[in-house]
C-alpha positions as CSV (number, residue, x, y, z in Angstrom):
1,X,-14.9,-0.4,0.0
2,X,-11.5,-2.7,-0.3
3,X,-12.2,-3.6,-3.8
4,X,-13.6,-0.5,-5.0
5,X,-11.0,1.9,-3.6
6,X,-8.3,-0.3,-4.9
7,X,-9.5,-0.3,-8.4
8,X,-9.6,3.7,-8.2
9,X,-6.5,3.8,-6.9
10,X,-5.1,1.2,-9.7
11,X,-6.6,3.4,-12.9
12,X,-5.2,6.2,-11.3
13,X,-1.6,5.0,-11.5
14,X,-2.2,3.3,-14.8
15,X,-3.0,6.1,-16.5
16,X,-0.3,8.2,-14.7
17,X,2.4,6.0,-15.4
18,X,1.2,5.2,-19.2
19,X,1.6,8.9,-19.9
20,X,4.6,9.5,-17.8
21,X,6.1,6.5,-19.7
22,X,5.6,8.2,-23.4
23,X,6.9,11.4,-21.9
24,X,10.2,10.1,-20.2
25,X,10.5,7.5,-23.4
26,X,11.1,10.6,-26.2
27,X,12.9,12.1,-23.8
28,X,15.4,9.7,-23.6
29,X,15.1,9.5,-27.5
30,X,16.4,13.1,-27.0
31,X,18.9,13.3,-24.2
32,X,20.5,10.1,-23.9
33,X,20.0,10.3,-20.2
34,X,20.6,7.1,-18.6
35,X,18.4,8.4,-15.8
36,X,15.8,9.3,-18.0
37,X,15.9,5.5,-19.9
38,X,15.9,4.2,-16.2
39,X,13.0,5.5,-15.4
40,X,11.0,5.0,-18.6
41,X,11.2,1.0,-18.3
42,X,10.3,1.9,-14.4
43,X,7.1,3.5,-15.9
44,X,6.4,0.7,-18.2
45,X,7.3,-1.9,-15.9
46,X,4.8,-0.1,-13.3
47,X,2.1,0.7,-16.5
48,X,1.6,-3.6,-16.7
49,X,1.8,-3.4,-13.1
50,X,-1.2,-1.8,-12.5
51,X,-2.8,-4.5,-15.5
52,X,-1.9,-7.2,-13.5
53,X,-3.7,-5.8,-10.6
54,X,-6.6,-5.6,-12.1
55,X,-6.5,-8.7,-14.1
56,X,-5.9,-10.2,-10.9
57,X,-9.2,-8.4,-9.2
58,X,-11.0,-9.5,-12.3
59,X,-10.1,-13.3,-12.1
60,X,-10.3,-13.3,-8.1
61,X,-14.2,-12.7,-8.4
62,X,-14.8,-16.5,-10.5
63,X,-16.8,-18.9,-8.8
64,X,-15.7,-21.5,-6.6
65,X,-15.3,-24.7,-8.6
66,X,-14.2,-28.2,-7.6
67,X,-10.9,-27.9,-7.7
68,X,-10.8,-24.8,-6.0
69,X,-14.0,-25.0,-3.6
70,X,-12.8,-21.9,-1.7
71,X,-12.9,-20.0,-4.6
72,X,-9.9,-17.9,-6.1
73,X,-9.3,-15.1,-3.9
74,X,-5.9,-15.8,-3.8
75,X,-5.1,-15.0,-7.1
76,X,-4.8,-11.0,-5.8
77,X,-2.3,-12.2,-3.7
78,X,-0.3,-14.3,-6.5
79,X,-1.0,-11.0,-9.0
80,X,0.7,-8.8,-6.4
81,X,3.6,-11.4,-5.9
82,X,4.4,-11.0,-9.9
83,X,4.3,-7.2,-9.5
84,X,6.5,-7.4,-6.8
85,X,9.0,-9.4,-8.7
86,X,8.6,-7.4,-12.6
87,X,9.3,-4.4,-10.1
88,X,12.3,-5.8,-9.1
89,X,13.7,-7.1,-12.1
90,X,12.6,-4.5,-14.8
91,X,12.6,-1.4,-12.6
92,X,15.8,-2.2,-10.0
93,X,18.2,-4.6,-11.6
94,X,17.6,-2.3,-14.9
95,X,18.4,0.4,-13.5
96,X,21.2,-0.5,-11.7
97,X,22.7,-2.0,-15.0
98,X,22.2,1.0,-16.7
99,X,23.7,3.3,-14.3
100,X,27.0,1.2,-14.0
101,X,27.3,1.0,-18.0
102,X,26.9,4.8,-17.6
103,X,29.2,5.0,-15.2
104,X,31.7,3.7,-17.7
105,X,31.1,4.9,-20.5
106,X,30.5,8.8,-19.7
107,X,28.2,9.4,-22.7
108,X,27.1,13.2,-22.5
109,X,23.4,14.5,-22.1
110,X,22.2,16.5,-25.2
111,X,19.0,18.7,-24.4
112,X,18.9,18.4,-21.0
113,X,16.6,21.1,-20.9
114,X,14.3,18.8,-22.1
115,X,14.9,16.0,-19.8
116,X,14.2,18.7,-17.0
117,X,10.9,20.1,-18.0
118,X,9.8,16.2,-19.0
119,X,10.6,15.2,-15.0
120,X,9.1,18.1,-13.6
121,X,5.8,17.4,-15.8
122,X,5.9,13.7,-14.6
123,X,6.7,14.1,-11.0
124,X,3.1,16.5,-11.2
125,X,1.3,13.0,-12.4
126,X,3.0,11.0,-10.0
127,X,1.6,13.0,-7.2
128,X,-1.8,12.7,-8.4
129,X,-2.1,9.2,-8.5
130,X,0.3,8.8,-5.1
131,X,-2.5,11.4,-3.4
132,X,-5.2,8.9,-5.0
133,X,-3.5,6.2,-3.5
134,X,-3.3,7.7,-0.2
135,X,-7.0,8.7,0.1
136,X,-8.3,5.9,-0.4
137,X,-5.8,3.6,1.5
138,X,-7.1,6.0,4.7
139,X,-10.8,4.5,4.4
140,X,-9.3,1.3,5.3
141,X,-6.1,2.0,7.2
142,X,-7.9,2.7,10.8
143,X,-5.3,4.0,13.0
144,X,-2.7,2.1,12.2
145,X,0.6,4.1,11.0
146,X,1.9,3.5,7.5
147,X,4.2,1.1,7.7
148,X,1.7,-1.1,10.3
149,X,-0.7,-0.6,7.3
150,X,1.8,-2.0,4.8
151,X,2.9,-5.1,6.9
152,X,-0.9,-6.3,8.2
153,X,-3.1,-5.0,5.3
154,X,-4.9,-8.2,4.0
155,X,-5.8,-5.8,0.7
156,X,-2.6,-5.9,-1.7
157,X,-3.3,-3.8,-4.1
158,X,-3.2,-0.6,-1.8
159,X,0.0,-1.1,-0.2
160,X,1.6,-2.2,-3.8
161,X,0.4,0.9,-5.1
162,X,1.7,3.1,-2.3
163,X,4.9,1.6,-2.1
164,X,5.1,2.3,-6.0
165,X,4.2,5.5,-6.2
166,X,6.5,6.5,-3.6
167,X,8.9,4.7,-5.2
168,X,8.6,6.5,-8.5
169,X,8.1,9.9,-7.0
170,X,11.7,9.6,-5.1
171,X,12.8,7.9,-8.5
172,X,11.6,11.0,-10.2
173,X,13.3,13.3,-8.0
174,X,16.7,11.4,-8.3
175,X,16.5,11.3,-12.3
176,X,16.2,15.2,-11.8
177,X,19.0,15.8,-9.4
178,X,21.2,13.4,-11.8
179,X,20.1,15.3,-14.7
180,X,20.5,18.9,-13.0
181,X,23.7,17.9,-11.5
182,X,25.2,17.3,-14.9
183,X,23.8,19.8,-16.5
184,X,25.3,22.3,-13.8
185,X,28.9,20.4,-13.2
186,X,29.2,19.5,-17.3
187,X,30.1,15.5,-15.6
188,X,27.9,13.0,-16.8
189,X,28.6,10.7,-14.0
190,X,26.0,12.4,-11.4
191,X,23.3,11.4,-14.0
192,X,25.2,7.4,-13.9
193,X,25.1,8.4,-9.9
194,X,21.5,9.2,-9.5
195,X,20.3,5.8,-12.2
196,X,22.1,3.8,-9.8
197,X,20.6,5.5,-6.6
198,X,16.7,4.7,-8.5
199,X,17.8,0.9,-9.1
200,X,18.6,0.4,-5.6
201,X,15.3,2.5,-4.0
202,X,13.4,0.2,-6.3
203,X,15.2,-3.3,-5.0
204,X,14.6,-2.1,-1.4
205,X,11.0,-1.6,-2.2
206,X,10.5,-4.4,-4.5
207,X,12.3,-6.7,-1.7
208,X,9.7,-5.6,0.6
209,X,6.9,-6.2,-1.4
210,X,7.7,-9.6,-1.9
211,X,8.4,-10.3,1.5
212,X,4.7,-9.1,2.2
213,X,2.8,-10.5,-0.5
214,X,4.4,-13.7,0.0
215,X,3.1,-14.2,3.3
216,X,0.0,-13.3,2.0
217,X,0.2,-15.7,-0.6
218,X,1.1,-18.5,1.7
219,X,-1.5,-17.8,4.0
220,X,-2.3,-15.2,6.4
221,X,-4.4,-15.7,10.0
222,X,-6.3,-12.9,11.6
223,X,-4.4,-10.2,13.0
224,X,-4.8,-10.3,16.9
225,X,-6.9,-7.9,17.8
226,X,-9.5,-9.4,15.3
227,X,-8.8,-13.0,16.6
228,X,-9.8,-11.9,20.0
229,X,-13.1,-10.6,18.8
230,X,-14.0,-14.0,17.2
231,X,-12.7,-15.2,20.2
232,X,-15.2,-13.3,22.6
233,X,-18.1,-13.4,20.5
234,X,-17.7,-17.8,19.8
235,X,-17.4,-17.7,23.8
236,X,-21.2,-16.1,24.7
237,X,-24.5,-17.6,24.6
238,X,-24.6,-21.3,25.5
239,X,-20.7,-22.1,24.2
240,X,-18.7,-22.3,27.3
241,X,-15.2,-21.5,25.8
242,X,-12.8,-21.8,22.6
243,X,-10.7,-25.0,23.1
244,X,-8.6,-24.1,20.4
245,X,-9.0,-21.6,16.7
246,X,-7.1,-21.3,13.7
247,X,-7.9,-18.7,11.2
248,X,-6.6,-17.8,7.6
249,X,-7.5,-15.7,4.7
250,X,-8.2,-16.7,1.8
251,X,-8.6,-13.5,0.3
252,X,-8.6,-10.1,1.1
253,X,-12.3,-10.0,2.2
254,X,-12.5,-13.4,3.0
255,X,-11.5,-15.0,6.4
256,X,-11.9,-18.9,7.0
257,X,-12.3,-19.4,10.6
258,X,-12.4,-22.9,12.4
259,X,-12.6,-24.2,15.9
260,X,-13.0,-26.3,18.4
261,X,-15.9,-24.8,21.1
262,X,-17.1,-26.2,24.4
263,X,-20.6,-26.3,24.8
264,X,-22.4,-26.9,28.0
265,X,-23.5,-30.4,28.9
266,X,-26.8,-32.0,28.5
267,X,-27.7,-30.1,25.1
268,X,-29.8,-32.0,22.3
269,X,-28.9,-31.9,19.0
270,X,-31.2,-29.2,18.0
271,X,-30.1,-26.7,21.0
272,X,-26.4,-27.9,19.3
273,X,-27.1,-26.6,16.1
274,X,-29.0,-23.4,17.7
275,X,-25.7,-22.5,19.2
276,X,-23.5,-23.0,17.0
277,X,-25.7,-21.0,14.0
278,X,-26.1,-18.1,17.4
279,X,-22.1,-18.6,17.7
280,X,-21.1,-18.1,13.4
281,X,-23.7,-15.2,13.2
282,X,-22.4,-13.4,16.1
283,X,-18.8,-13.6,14.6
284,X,-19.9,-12.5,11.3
285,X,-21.6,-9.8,12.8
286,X,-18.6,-7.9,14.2
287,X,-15.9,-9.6,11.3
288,X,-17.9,-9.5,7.8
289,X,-14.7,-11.2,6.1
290,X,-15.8,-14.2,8.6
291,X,-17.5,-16.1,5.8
292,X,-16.3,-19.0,6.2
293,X,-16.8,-20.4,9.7
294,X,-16.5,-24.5,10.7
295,X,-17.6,-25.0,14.3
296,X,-16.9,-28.4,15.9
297,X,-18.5,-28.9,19.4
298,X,-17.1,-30.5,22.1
299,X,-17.2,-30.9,25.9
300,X,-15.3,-29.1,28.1
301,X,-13.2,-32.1,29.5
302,X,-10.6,-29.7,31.3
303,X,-13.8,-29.2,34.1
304,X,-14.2,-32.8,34.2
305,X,-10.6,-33.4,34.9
306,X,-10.1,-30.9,37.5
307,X,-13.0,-32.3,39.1
């Protein structure tokens, strides 16, 4: 369901944003809007975006090799990282340059008229594929609010989507309000103003999209509540407790879970292997990302001490 909604979600803002792009591009030809420009390389910037996210979903899904024997799910994380960063530096520090050389130079909009009905048109597309992202980020996101979604999802591509639609559907907004407001006032600068204002709402979102896919890229253990699970179900059957766990995932659907467990005393080495393939099943039973699961048994030497 991960992968799948992901991908809709993904075409739905590529195709947005490549159209939204052409638009807001001849309209700039037209206007001269700084706003306008601003947001055209935001569309492009977002249009490869969306390419690398699937590229990354694509090259995620090769085979485990040698040299990477726990395969390459990764790589969704390291795709998102780029997107974070080409979001940053085409969308914000753009934008931001833009609006101060605008600021400066008070060029004046021609056809703003234009520039409107182009941002009104655009901000109807961006909704389409922000609704799209929503929908299907609610088959995953539990009850967990939005911004607990964004920080703990181990699926990038949602919240990067999300966090970029959002971000281009305020960006739109403040492109119109910049254009509007000169048109009204006859003052260029409140289209300089509201470049500026997109260039920074797309450094504070890039910023925390980095932040997030970082960690992810670096590695990532089960959130609580799912460690305890593992937890309870390692501890049934003839394992007598969890000396110690670490977990980590290695990609969005795929969790890498080892531990040390006590067993109880006097077990051969079959009813040993029984109970650790009864201890692995039972996890993967309740977390399916579980796939990867080393189990070392042990005694439990804190009875034998107390004793």
């Amino acid at each position: 369901m991960s992968a799948g909604g992901g991908t809709k979600a993904i075409i739905a803002a590529l195709v947005a944003n490549a159209g939204i792009a052409v638009a807001k591009f001849i309209g700039f030809l037209i206007t001269g809007s700084s706003s306008m420009l601003a947001e055209s390389v935001h569309s492009v910037a977002d249009t490869s975006n969306q390419g690398l996210l699937l590229l990354g979903q694509k090259t995620a899904r090769r085979a485990a090799t040698v040299n990477h024997p726990f395969g390459f799910g990764r790589d969704r994380y390291f795709y998102s990282f780029i997107v974070a960063l080409m979001l940053f530096s085409l969308g914000s520090v753009f934008a931001l340059y833009e609006g101060i050389h605008k600021l400066e130079s008070h060029e004046e909009l021609s056809s703003p008229i234009v520039a409107v009905i182009i941002l009104v048109v655009a901000i109807g597309l961006e909704i389409y594929s922000f609704r799209t992202a929503i929908v299907e980020s609610q088959k995953i996101k539990g009850d967990a609010t939005w911004w607990q979604f964004i920080r703990q999802s181990k699926v990038p591509e949602l919240p990067v989507v999300l966090l970029e639609d959002a971000g281009a559907l305020f960006g739109l907004v403040l492109a119109l309000m910049g254009v509007g407001l000169s048109t009204l006032t006859g003052d260029p600068v409140w289209d300089a103003i509201g470049t500026i204002c997109i260039g920074v709402l797309l450094g504070v979102i890039a910023i925390i999209l980095i932040v997030e896919m970082k960690s992810l890229l670096i590695g990532e253990g089960a959130a609580p509540a799912e460690l305890d699970v593992i937890v309870d179900e390692l501890a049934a059957g003839k394992v007598q407790r969890v000396i110690h766990i670490k977990t980590q995932y290695i990609g969005p659907d795929e969790l890498l879970v080892a531990a040390k467990i006590a067993l109880n005393s006097g077990l051969s080495i079959n009813e040993v292997a029984e109970a650790i393939d009864a201890a692995e099943q039972r996890v993967r039973n309740k977390v399916p990302a579980a796939r990867l699961i080393y189990l070392e048994p042990d005694l439990d030497r804190s009875l034998t001490t107390k004793s």
